[in-house]
Each structure stands twice: as structure tokens, then as C-alpha cells.
C-alpha positions as CSV (number, residue, x, y, z in Angstrom):
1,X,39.3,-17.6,77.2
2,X,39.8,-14.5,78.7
3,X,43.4,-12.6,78.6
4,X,45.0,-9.1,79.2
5,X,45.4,-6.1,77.5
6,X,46.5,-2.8,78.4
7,X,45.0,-0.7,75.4
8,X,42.0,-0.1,77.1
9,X,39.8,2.6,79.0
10,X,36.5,0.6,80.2
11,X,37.5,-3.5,80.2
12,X,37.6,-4.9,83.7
13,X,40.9,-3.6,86.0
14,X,43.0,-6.1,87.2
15,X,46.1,-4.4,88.1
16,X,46.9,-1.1,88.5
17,X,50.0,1.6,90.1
18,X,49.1,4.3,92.4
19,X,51.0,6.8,94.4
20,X,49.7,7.5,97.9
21,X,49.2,10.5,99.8
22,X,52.3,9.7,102.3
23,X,54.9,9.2,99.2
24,X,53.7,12.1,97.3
25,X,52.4,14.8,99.7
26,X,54.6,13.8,102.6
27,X,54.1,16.0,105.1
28,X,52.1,19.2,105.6
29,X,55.7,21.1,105.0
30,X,56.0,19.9,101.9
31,X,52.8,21.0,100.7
32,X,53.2,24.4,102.2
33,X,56.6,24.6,100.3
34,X,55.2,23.6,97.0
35,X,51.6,23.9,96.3
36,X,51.8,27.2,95.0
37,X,54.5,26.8,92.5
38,X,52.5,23.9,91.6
39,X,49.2,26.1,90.7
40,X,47.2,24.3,93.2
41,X,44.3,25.8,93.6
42,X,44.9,26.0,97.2
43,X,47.5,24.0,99.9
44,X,46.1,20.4,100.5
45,X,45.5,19.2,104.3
46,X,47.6,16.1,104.6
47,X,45.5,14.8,107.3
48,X,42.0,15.2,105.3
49,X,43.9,14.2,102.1
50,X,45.4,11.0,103.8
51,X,41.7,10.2,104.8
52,X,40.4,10.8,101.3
53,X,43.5,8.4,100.1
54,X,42.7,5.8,102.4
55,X,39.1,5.5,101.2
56,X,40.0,6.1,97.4
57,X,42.2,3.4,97.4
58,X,39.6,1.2,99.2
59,X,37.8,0.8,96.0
60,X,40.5,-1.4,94.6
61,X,40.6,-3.6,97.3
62,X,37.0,-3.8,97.3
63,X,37.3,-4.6,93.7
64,X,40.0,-7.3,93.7
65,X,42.1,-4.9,91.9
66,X,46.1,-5.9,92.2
67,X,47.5,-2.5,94.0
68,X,51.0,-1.7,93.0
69,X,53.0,1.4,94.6
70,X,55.4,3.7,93.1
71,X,57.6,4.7,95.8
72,X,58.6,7.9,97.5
73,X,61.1,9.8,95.3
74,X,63.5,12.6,96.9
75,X,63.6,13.7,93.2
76,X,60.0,14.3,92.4
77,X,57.4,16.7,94.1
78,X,53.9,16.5,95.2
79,X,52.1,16.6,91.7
80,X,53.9,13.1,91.5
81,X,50.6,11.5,93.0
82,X,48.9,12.2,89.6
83,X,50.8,9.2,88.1
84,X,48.7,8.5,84.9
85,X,51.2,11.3,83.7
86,X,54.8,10.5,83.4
87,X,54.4,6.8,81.3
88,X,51.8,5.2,79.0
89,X,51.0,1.3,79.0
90,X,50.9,-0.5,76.4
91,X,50.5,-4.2,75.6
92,X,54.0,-3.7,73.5
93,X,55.9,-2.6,77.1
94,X,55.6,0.8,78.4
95,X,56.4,4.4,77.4
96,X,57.5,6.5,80.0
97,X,56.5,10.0,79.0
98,X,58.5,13.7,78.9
99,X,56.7,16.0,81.4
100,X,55.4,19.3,80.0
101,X,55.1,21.1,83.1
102,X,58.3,21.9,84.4
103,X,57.9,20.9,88.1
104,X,57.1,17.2,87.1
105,X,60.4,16.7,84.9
106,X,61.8,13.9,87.3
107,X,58.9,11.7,87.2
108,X,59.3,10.0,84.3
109,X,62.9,8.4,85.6
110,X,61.2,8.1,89.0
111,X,58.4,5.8,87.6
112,X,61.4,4.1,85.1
113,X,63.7,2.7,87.8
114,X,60.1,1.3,89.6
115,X,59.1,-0.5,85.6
116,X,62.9,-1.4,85.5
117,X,63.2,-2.8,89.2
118,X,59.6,-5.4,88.3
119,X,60.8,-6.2,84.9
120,X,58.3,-4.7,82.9
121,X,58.6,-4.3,79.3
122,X,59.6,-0.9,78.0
123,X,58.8,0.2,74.5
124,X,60.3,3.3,74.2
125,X,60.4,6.7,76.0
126,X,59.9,10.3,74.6
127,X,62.8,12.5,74.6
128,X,63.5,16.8,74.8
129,X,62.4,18.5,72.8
130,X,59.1,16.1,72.3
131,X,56.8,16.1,75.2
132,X,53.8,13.9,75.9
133,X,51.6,13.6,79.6
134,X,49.6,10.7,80.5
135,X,46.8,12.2,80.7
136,X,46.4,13.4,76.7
137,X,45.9,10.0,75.7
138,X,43.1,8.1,75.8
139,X,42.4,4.2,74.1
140,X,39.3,4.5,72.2
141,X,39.4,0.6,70.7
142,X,42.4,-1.6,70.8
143,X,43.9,-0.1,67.6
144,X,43.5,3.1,68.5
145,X,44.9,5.6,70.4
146,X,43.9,9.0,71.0
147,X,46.0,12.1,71.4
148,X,45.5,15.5,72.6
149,X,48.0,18.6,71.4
150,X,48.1,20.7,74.4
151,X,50.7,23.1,76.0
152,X,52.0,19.6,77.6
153,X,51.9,17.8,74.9
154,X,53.5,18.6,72.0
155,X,53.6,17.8,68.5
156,X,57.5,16.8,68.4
157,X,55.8,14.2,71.4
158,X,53.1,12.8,69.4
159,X,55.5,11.8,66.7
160,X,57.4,10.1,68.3
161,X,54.3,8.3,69.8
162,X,53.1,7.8,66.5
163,X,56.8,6.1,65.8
164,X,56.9,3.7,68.7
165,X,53.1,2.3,67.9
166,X,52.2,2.7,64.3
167,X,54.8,0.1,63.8
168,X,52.7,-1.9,66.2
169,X,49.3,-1.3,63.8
170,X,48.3,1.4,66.0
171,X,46.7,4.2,64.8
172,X,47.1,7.7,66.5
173,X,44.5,10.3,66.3
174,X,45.2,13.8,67.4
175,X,42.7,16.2,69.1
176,X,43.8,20.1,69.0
177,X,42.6,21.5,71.8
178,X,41.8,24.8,72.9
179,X,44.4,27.5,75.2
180,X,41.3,27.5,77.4
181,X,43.0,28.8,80.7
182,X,46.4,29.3,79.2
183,X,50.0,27.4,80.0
184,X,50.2,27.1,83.6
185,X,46.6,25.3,83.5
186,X,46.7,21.7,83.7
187,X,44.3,20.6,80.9
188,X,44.5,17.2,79.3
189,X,42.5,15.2,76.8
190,X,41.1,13.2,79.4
191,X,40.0,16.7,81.3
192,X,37.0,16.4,78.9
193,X,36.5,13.0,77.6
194,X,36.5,9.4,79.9
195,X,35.7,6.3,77.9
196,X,33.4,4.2,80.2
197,X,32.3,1.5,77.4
198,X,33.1,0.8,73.8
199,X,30.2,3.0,72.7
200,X,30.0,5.4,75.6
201,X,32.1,8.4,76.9
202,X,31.3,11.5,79.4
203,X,33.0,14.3,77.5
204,X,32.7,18.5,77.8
205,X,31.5,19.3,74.6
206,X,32.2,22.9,75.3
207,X,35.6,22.2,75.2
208,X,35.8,19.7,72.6
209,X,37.4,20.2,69.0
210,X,34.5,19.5,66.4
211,X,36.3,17.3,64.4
212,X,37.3,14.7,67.2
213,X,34.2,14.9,68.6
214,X,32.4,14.1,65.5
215,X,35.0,10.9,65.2
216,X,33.6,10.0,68.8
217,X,30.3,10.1,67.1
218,X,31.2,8.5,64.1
219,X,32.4,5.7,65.9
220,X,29.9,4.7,67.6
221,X,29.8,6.6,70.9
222,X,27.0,7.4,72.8
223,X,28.4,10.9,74.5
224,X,27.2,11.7,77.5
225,X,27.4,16.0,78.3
226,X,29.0,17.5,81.9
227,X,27.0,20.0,82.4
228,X,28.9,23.4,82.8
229,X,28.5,24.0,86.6
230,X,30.2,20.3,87.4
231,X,33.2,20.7,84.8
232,X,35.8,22.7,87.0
233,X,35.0,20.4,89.7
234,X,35.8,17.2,88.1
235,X,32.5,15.8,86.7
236,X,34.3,14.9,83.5
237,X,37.3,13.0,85.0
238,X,36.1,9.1,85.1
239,X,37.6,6.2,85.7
240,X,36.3,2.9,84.5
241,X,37.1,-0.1,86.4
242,X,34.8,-2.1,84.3
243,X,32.4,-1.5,81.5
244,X,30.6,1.2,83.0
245,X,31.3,0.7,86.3
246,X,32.8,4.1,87.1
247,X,34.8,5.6,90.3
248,X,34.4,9.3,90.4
249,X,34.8,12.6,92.7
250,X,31.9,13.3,94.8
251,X,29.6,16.7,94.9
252,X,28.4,16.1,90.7
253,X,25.9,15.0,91.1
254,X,24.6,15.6,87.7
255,X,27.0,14.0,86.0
256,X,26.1,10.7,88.2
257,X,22.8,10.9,87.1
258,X,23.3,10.8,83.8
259,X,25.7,7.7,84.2
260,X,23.6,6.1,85.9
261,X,20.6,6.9,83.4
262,X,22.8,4.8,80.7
263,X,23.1,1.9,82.8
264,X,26.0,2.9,84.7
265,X,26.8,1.7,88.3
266,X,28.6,4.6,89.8
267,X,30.8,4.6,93.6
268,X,31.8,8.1,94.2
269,X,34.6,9.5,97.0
270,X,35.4,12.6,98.9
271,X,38.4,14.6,96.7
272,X,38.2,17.6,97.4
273,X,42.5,17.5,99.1
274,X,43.5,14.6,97.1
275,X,41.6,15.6,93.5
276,X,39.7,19.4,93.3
277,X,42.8,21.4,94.8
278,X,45.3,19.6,92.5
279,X,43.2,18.9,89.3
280,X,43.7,15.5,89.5
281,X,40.2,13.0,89.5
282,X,40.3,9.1,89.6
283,X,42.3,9.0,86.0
284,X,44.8,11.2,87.0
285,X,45.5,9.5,90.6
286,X,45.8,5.9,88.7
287,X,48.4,4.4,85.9
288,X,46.0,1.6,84.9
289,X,48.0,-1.7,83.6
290,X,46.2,-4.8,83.0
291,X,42.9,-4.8,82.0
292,X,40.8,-8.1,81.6
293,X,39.1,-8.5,77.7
């Protein structure tokens, strides 16, 4: 008999939240006001970007995914359509998160009041001076959790994640990563690992600490290498909708290749406005919930 869990990066998607192009970017305004102070890469076209959107969130629908919206926010800003970031779901109720990066501070409360107005469970939330972001953890089995310490996620944070779930019997292991390209950078965890299976992940070894790598390894994982040239534009940000059966940007073509040598089925789509400019692939753009064991 089949049932749901949420501490999972591969099992089959059932429901998940998004935040679309017209709540988060909202005009071409807006974007020209804020992309820069948001280290875009470079000012997103709304109309290409609601395109792009429109097609992205196609492959839910296609999938018989259940689509749920966060909703525009006056409070939040344009990075607000990364929304893996600002909570964490567990099967204990959720933890909304306490942004890093300073122009993402309301989205936590933002994504709150949406948990609060459906009646979803809430474990717990992180609170100043601790900071955690969505996208530094990662599920790699159903008892544990990983964790990456990173300039937005920091090690006051990880305590007090390691307080709301080891109570829970899960088990939190933390990945030091490197400055790489410094504090205004958005670098997560999942920037260089994305479970597809319970024995496979695409990391960027290049990037990865030794030690969590080897516990990858030692657990079982098959690891399968971005090549350099397909890192920065977003080979290594999967998104599993089902054991591996992946969504990711298109123009890596590499990296496909070598998902689909290990038996993966792959669907790819156009990011370039919505995911490349903004650092954000298929993970970042989605708060998976339930997931189907």
C-alpha cells in the first residue's frame, strides 16, 4: 500500500508549490529595479521568462503533479520565485527557514501565512542569529538529511535543524563547503549534488568536500560527474519527479547523456530568464511536498 512522505529527493511527486513568473517577477519594472542588487547575472525579460514559466510548469501538469501557488507578496522581491528556499518539508510539518541573503528576509513569513492559511503542519522555524536556505539540504534516505554550511547557512542554523529532527530519529549530516565565488554568490548544497535515485546522484566533484563525498559513496551512490563546461550553466541542478525521471535546464547536453546512460528518462526546458540569469534550476523554482513511496 503505497503512502506519502516528504523526506525524499527521487520517489514519485505528487504535490508540489511553485511561484510563477507573474507573482515573483511582476513586471519588467520590477526586474529593472531589482535584478542587480539581486546579483543576477543580468535583468530577466518578463515576456521570454513568462514563456519559459508557462512551459516549465507544463511538466507538472503533464505529470499529474498537484500544483499549488504561493501568492504575490508586496513584502518579498523577485528572487522569491526560487521557493525551495525560505521552508523545508518534512513529514513532521514544515520548517520555514531564515534567509541568508539579505534581500530574501521576508520570504520565509511570506511562505508561513500561505502553510498557515491551508493548515499545514509546522514543525518549527529557524530564528536570527541561525540561518538555514532550502537549497543546503538535501534527503539522502528517509532518516537522513543532508546539510551544507555555506555563507547562507550557518552553523547556529544547522543546530537548530539538528534540534527540531534528531528528536524525530533523523540524522543530520553536514557538508563544509568551499567560499568558491565568495558571499554574494548563491551557492547551495544542491548547486552540486541532485539525488535522482536511492543509489544515484549528479554531483560537481570539483566542488565537493572529500569527506561527504566519500559518505555518498559509502552509501551506496552511483555519482554521476557534470562536466566543468556545464556547471555554471546549471547541469548539476536536477530535479527528480520520479526515480530517475529528471526535469532539467536545457543547452547540457552532457550531463543528459550521462543521465540517460544510467537509465535515466530526461525532459529538459528553455531557462535561460527564469533559471541561468537568476541561478535558480528546476530545484530551486520548486518546494516539493508529497512524494509517493
Amino acid at each position: 500500500m503505497s503512502k506519502t512522505t516528504h523526506h525524499s529527493e527521487y520517489l514519485k511527486l505528487a504535490s508540489v508549490y511553485i511561484k510563477s513568473v507573474k507573482e515573483a517577477f511582476e513586471s519588467d519594472n520590477v526586474l529593472e529595479n531589482q535584478w542587480e542588487e539581486l546579483n543576477f547575472l543580468s535583468k530577466p525579460d518578463f515576456r521570454k521568462a513568462l514563456n519559459e514559466y508557462k512551459n516549465f510548469e507544463s511538466i507538472f501538469r503533464e505529470n499529474s503533479i498537484d500544483i499549488h501557488y504561493f501568492p504575490f507578496d508586496k513584502n518579498v522581491k523577485m528572487d522569491s520565485i526560487y521557493c525551495r528556499d525560505a521552508s523545508i518539508a518534512t513529514d513532521f510539518g514544515v520548517i520555514i527557514c531564515n534567509m541568508g541573503k539579505e534581500g530574501r528576509v521576508n520570504e520565509p513569513d511570506a511562505q508561513l501565512e500561505e502553510y498557515q492559511k491551508q493548515n499545514t503542519a509546522i514543525l518549527g522555524a529557524i530564528k536570527s542569529p541561525g540561518t538555514l536556505e532550502g537549497g543546503d539540504v538535501a534527503w539522502l534516505d528517509k532518516n537522513t538529511l543532508a546539510v551544507g554550511r555555506t555563507y547562507r547557512t550557518n552553523d547556529e542554523g544547522i543546530q537548530q535543524l539538528k534540534n527540531l529532527l534528531e528528536p524525530h530519529g533523523v540524522v543530520v549530516i553536514v557538508a563544509d563547503l568551499p567560499h568558491y565565488k565568495g558571499q554574494e554568490d548563491v551557492f547551495h548544497l544542491m548547486s552540486i549534488l541532485s539525488p535522482v535515485d536511492k543509489d544515484l546522484a549528479i554531483v560537481y566533484s570539483p566542488l565537493m568536500p572529500i569527506r561527504f563525498r566519500d559518505e555518498l559513496v559509502n552509501r551506496g551512490f552511483d555519482l554521476i560527474d557534470v562536466p566543468e563546461e556545464e556547471f555554471d550553466s546549471m547541469g548539476c541542478n536536477v530535479l527528480a519527479i520520479s526515480p530517475r525521471t529528471c526535469v532539467m535546464v536545457a543547452g547540457n547536453p552532457k550531463t543528459k547523456k550521462r543521465l540517460e546512460m544510467a537509465g535515466c528518462k530526461v525532459t529538459t526546458y528553455t531557462g535561460k530568464e527564469i533559471s541561468v540569469k537568476g541561478g535558480g534550476g528546476p530545484t530551486c523554482l520548486t518546494r516539493p511536498m508529497a512524494r509517493i513511496e
